[in-house]
DRENPA-3360 file (N, C-alpha, C; in nm, 2 decimals, always signed):
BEGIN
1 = XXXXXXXX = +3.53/-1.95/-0.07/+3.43/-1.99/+0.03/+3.50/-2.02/+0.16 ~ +3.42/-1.96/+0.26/+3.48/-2.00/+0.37/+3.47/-2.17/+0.39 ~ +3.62/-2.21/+0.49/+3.55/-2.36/+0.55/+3.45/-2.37/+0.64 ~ +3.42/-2.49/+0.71/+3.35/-2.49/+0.79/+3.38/-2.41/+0.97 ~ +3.52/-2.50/+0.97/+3.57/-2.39/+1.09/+3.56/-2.27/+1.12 ~ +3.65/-2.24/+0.99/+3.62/-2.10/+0.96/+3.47/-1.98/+1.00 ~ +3.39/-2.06/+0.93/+3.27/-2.00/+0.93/+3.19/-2.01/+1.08 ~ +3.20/-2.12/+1.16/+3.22/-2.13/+1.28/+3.25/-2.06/+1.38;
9 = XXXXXXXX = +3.40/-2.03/+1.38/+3.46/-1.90/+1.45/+3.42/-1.78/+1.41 ~ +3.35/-1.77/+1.31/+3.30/-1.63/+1.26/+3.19/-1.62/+1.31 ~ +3.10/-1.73/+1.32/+3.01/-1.69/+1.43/+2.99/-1.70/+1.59 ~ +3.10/-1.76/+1.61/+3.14/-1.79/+1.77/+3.17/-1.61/+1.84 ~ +3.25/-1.58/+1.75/+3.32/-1.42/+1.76/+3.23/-1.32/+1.73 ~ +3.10/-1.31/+1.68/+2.99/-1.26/+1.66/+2.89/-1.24/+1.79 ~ +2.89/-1.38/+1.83/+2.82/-1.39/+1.94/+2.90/-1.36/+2.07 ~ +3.04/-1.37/+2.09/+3.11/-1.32/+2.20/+3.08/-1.15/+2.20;
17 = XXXXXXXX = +3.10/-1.09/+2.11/+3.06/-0.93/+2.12/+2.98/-0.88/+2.02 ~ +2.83/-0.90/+2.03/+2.72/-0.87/+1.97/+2.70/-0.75/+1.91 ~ +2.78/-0.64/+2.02/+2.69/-0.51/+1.98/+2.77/-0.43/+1.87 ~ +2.92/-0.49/+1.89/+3.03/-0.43/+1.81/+3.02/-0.52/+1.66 ~ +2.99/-0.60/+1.65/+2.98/-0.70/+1.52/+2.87/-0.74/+1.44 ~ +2.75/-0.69/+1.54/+2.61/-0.71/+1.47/+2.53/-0.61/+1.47 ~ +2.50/-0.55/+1.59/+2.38/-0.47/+1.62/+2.45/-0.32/+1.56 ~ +2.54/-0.30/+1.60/+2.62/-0.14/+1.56/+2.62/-0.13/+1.39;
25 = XXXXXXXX = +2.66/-0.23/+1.33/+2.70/-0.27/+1.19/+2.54/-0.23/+1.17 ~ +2.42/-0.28/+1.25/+2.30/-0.30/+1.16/+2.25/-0.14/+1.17 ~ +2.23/-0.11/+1.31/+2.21/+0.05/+1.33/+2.28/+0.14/+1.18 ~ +2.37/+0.16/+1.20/+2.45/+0.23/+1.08/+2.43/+0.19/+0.95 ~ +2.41/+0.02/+0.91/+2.34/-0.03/+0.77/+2.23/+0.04/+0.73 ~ +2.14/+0.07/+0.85/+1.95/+0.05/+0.81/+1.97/+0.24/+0.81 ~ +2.06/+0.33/+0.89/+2.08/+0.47/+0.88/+2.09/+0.48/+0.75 ~ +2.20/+0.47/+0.73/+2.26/+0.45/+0.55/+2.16/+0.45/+0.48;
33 = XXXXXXXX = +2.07/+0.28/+0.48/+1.97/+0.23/+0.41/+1.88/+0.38/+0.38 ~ +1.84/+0.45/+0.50/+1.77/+0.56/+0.49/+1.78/+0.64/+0.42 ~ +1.94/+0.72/+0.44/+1.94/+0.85/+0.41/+1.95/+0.80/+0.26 ~ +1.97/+0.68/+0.21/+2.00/+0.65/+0.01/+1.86/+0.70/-0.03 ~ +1.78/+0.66/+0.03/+1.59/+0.61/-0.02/+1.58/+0.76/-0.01 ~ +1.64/+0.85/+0.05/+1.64/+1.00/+0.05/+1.65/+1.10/-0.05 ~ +1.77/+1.05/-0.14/+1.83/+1.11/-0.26/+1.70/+1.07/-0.40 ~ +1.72/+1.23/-0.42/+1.64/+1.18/-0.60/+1.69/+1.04/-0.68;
41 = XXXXXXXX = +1.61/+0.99/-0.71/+1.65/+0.92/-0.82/+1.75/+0.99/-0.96 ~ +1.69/+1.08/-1.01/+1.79/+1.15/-1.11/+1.92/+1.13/-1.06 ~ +1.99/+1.18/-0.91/+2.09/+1.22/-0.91/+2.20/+1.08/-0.89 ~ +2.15/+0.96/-0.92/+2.21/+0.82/-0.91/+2.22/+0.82/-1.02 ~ +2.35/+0.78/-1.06/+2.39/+0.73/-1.23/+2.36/+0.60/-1.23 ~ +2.33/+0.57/-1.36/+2.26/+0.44/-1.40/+2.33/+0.38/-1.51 ~ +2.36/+0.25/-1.52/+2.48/+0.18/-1.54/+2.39/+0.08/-1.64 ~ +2.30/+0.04/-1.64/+2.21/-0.08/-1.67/+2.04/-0.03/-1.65;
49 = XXXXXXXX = +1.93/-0.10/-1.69/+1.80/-0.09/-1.68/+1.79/-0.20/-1.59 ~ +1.84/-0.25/-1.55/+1.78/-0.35/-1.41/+1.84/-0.29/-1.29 ~ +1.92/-0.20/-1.29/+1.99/-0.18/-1.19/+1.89/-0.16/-1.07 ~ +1.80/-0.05/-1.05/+1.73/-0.02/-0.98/+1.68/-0.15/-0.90 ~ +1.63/-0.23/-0.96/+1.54/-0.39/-0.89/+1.73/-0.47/-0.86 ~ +1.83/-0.42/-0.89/+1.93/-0.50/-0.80/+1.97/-0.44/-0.70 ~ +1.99/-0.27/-0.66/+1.97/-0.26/-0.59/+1.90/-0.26/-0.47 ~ +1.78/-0.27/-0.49/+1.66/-0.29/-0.39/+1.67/-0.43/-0.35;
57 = XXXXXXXX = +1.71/-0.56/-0.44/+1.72/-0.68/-0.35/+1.85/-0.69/-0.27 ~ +1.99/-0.63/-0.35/+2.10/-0.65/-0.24/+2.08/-0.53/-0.12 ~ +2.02/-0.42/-0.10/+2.02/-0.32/-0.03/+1.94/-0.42/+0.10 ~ +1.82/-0.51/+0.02/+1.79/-0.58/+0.20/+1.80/-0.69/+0.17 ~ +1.90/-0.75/+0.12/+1.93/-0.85/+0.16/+2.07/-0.85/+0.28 ~ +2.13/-0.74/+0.24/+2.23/-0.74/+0.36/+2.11/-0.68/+0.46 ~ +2.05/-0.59/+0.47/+1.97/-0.54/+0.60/+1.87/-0.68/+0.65 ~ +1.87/-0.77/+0.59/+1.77/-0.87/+0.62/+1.88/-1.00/+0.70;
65 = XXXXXXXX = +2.03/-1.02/+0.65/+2.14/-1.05/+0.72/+2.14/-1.00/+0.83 ~ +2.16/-0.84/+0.86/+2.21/-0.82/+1.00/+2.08/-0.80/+1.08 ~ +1.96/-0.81/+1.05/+1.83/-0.80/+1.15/+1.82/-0.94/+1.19 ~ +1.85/-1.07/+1.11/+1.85/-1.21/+1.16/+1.95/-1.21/+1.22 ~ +2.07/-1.19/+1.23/+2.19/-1.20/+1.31/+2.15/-1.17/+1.42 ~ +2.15/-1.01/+1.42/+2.08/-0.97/+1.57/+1.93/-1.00/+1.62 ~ +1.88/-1.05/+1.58/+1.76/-1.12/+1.66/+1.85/-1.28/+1.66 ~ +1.90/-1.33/+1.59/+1.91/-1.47/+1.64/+2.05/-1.46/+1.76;
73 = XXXXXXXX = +2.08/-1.39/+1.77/+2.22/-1.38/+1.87/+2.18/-1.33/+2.02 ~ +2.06/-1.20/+2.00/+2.03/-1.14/+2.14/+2.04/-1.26/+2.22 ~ +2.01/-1.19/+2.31/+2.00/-1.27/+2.47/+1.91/-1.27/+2.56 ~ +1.82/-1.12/+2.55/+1.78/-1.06/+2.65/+1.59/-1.11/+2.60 ~ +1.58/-1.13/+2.45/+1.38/-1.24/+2.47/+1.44/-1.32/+2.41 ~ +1.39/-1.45/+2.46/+1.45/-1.56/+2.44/+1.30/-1.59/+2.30 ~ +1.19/-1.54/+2.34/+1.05/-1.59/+2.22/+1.13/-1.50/+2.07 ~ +1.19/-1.39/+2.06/+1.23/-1.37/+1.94/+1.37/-1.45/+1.91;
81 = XXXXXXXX = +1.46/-1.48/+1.99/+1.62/-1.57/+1.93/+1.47/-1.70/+1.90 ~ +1.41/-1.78/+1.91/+1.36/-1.90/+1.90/+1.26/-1.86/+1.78 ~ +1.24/-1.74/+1.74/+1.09/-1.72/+1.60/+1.19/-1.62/+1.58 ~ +1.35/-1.62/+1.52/+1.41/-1.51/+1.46/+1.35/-1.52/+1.31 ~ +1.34/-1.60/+1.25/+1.30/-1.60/+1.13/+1.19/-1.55/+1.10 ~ +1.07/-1.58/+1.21/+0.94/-1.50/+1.15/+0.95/-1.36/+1.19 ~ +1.04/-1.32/+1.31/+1.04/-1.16/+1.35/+1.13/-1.15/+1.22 ~ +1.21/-1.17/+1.21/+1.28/-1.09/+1.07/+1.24/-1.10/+0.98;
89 = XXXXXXXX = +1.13/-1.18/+0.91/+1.10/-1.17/+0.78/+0.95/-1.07/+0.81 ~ +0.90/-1.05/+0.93/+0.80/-0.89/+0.96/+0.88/-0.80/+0.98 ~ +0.97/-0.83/+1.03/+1.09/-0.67/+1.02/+1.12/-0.61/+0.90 ~ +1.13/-0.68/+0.75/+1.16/-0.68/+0.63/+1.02/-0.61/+0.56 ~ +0.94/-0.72/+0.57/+0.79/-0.67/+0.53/+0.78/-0.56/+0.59 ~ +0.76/-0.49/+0.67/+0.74/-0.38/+0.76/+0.83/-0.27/+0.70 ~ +0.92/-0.28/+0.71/+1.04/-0.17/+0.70/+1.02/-0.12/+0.55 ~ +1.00/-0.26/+0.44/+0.99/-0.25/+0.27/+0.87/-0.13/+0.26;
97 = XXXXXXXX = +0.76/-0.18/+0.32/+0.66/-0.10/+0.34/+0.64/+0.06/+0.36 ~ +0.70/+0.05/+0.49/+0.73/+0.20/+0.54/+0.81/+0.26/+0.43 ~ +0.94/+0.21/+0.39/+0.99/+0.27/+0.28/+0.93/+0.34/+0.15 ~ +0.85/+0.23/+0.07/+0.82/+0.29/-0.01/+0.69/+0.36/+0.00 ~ +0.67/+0.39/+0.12/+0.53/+0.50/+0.16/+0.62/+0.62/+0.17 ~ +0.76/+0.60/+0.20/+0.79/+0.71/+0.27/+0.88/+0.81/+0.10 ~ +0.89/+0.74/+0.03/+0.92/+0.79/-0.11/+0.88/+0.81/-0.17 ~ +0.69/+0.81/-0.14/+0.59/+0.89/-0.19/+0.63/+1.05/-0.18;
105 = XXXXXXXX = +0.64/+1.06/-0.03/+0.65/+1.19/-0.02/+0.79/+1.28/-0.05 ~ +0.91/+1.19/-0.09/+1.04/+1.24/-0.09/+1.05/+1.31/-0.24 ~ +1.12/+1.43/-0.25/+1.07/+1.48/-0.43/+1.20/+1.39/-0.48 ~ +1.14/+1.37/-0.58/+1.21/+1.29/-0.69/+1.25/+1.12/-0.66 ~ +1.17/+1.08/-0.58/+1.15/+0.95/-0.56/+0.98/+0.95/-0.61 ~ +0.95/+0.76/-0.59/+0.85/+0.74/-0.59/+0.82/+0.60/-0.59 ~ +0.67/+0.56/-0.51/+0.66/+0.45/-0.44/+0.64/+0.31/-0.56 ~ +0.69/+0.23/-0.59/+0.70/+0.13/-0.70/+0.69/-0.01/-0.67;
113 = XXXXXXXX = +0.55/-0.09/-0.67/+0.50/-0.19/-0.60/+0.66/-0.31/-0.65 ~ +0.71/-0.27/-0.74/+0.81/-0.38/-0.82/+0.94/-0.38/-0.73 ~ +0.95/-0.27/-0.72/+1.10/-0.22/-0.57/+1.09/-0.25/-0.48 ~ +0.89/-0.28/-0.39/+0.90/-0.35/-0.30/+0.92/-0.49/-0.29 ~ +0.87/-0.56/-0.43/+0.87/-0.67/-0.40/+1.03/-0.74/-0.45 ~ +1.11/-0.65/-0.48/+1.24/-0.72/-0.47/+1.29/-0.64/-0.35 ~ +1.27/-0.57/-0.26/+1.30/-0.58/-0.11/+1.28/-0.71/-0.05 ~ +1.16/-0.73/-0.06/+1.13/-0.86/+0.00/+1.18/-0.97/-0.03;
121 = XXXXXXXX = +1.18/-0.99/-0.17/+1.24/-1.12/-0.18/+1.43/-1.10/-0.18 ~ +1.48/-0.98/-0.17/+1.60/-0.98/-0.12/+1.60/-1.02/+0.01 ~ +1.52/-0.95/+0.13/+1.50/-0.97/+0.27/+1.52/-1.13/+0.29 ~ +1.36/-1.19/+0.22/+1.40/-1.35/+0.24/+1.52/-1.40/+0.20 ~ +1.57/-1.36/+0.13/+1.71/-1.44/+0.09/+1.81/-1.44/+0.15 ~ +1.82/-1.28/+0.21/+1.91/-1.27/+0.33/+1.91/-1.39/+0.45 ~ +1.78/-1.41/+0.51/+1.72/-1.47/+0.60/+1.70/-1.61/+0.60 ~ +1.72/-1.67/+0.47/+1.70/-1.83/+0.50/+1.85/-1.83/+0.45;
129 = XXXXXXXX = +1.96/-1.77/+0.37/+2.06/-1.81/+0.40/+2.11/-1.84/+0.53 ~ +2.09/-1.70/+0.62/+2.16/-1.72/+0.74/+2.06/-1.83/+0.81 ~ +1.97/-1.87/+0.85/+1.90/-1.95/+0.90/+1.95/-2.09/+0.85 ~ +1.98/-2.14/+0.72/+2.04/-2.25/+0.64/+2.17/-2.25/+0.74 ~ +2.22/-2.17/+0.71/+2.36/-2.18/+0.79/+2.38/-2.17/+0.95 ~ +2.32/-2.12/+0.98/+2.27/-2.12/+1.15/+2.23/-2.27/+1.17 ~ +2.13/-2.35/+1.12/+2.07/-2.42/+1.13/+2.19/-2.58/+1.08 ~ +2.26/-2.53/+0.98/+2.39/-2.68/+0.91/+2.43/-2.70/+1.03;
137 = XXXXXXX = +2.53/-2.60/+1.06/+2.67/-2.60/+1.19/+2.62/-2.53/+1.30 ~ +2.47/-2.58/+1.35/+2.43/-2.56/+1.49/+2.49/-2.43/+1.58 ~ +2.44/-2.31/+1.47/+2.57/-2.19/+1.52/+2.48/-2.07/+1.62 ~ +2.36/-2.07/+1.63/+2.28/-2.02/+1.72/+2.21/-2.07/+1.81 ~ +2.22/-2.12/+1.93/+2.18/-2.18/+2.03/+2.04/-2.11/+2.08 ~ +1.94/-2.20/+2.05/+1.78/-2.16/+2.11/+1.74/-2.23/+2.26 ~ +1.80/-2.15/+2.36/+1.84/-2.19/+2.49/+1.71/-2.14/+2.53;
% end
């Protein structure tokens, strides 16, 4: 586990170069995120019968990490760094959404109300971790 310093300068150095450590990272996560929801189901080997629903909560819980990051770090609207929490947990809702609409129509996928709801509650978990921790060690300034 990180220390407190530690964890500190990791967000100090986050917020000194945003686009290289948050926003780029997220761009390329949520690509990624895409092109996977793309691939048949068949052609993923399966390891376990839960696998699928752990998938889907760690796949947005890291995407639900770097969309609170970059909304709570931007600079440029100050109404979303101060409601990063509620824009990111509509960003989550929203995106879970579109997803599994959109693997209706992809062949060999299909839309599964149980996949979305462990998007979501991955998404939130992403999101009040970082908010918990934003909020301990006063690491995002709502200027």
């Amino acid at each position: 586990m990180l220390s407190n310093s530690s964890l500190i300068r990791l967000f100090k150095s986050l917020k000194r170069n945003p686009f290289y450590f948050v926003h780029l990272p997220l761009i390329i996560y949520w690509c990624f995120l895409f092109v996977m929801t793309t691939i048949p189901v068949e052609t993923i080997p399966r390891l376990f019968d839960t696998q699928d629903k752990l998938e889907h909560f760690f796949a947005y819980f890291i995407l639900s990490i770097l969309i609170m990051l970059s909304f709570s770090i931007q600079s440029r609207f100050l109404s979303i760094r101060r409601n990063a929490v509620l824009v990111s947990v509509i960003a989550i809702f929203l995106y879970a959404s579109i997803d599994e609409i959109h693997q209706m129509i992809v062949p060999g996928r299909y839309c599964d109300v149980y996949d979305w709801l462990f998007d979501i509650v991955g998404g939130i978990s992403g999101i009040l971790i970082i908010s918990y921790f934003s909020k301990k060690y006063d690491l995002v300034a709502k200027k």
